[in-house]
N, C-alpha and C positions, 0 to 999 in steps of 0.2 A: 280290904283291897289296898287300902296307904298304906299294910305292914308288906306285903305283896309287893308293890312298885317301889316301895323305899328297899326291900334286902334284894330287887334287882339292881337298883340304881345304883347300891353298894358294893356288889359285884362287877357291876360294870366298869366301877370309876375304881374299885382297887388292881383290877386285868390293867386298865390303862395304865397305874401307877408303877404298877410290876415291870410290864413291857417297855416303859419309859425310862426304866431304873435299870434296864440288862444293862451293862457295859456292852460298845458295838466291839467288834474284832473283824479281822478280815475275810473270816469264815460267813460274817453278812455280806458279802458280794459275788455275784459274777461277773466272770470277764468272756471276752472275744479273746480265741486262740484265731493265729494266724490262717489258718483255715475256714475260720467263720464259725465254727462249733461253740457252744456255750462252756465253760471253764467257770467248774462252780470251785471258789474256793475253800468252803467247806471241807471239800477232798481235801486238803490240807492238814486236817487236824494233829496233831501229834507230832509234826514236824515242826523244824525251825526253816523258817521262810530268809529269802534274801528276795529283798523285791530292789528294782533297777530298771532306772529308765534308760534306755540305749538310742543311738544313733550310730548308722553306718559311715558318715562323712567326716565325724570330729577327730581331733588329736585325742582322744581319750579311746577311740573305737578299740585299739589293740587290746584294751581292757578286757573282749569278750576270750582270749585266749585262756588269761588266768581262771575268768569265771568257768569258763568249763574244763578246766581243769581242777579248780576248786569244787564243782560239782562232781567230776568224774570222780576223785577223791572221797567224796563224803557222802554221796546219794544213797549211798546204804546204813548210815547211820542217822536216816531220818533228816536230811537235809536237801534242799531243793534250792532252785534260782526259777524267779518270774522273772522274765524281762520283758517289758513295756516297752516298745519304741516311740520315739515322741519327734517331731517337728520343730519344738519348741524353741531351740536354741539354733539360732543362724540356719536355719532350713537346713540341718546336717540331716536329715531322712526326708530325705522326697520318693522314697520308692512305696510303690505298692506293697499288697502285702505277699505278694510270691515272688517281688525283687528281696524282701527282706529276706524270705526264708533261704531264698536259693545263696546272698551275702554269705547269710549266716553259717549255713550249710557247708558252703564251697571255701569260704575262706577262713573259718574256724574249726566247723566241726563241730558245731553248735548241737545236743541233745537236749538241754533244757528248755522247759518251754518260754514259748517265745507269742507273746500274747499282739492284735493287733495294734495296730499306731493309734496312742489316746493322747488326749492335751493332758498334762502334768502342773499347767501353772494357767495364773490368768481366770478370766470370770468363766470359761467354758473348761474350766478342770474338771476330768472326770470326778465320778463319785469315790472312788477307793483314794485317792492320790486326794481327795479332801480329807479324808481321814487319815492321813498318812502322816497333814501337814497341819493341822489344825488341833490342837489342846482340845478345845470342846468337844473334839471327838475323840481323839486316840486316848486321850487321859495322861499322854505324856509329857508333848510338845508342842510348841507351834513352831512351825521353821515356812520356806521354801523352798522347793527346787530350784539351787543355784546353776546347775550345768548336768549334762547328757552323764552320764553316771555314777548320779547319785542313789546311794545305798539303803535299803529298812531293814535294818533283819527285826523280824518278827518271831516271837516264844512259841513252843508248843502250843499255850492255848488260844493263838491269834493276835495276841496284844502285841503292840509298838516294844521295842526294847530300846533301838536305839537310830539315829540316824548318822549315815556314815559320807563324811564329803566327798565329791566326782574324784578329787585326785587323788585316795587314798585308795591302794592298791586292792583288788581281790582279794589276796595270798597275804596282806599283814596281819602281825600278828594278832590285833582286839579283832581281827575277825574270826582266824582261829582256835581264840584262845573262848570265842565264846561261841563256835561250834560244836568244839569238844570239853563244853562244862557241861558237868550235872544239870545245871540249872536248868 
């Protein structure tokens, strides 16, 4: 019976070590699409992600033009844009979330999805945007959200690559130059 409960208790506590030891990626979360549906990102895999916190209000907002054009561009070569909208910075998005889509929509042209309004910073940070910003999670970095669009692009297999400052354009070049690598 002790050789019994001891190669369960072995089992047990090596699942937990294994499970402990996955590296997380962004493919561990879901998110709220602007419609309220669940948005697992999992569906992701094998693309390069550009994740981006947005706001309707800021001097940065015209950003969302390049982003989708930088998406209309490249959506078939395995590349996508999440965009988050957040609160966080000088209350630039105080709309709902059918003022954001309809923003989006009417004054962009926005096709990419576009995920509901989350906190980015602060002790009420959502769960992804911890991982985005935290070393002890991403294995990358630690940083923070300095301003309404700032950048992740994430690798085919979910991991952080790199984080990109609000005022560096959609359309430069270390953006496209590591869209269209191999890597």
């Amino acid at each position: 019976m002790k050789i019994i409960t001891l190669a369960i208790a072995s089992i047990l506590f090596m699942s937990m070590i294994s499970q402990d030891s996955k590296e997380k990626t962004i493919f561990d979360f879901k998110v709220k699409a602007l419609d309220g549906t669940e948005f697992n990102m999992s569906d992701l895999k094998g693309q390069r992600v550009m994740i981006v916190n947005t706001a309707s209000e800021c001097g940065l907002t015209p950003q969302y033009e390049q982003l989708q054009e930088l998406y209309q561009t490249y959506k078939k070569a395995n590349f996508i844009i999440i965009a988050f909208p957040s609160n966080d910075f000088g209350a630039q998005e105080p709309g709902s979330s059918n003022e954001i889509a309809a923003f989006c929509k009417k004054n962009y042209g926005v096709t990419f999805p576009v995920m509901e309004k989350i906190v980015v910073k602060g002790k009420d940070k959502h769960p992804l945007y911890k991982y985005l910003t935290m070393k002890s999670e991403n294995g990358i970095l630690d940083n923070e959200v300095s301003w309404n669009f700032q950048k992740y692009l994430i690798g085919k297999d979910g991991k952080l690559v790199k984080m990109i400052d609000p005022r560096v354009l959609p359309n430069d070049t270390q953006i496209i130059d590591w869209i269209e690598s191999d890597h």
